[in-house]
N, C-alpha and C positions, 0 to 999 in steps of 0.2 A: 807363404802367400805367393803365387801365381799371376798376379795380376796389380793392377795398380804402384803404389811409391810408398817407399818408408824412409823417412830423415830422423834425426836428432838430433838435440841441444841440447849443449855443454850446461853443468847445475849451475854455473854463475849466469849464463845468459836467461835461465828459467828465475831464478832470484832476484834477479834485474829486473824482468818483466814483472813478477808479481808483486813487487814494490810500487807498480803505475799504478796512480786515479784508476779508477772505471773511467772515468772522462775520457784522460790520456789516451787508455787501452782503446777505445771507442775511433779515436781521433785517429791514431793511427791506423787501425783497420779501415778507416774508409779512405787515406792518404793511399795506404797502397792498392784498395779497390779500384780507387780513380786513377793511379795510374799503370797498373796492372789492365784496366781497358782504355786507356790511352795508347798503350803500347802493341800489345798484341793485333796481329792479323783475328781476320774472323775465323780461319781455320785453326790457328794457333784456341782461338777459344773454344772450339769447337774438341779440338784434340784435350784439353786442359778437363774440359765437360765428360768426357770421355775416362778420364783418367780417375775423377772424383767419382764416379760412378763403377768404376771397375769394369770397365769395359774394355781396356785396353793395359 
């Protein structure tokens, strides 16, 4: 892959995770939404858009 980002996580921390509610998992996802665009410039989300798309 030429383009875009690759990460991973350790099997405990996937184990951990799949152990949450849906609620939970819900709850956090929008915890870090809100402050993932609290935080970021608008370029910063512009390049982020950029990245999820394989554009860059």
């Amino acid at each position: 892959m030429d383009k875009g980002f690759v990460y991973t996580f350790e099997d405990e921390k996937i184990i951990e995770y799949m152990k949450l509610s849906t609620e939970d998992k819900l709850k956090w996802l929008e915890e870090i939404n809100e402050l993932t665009n609290a935080v970021l410039s608008d370029r910063e989300k512009e390049l982020r858009e950029k990245l999820r798309a394989c554009e860059i």
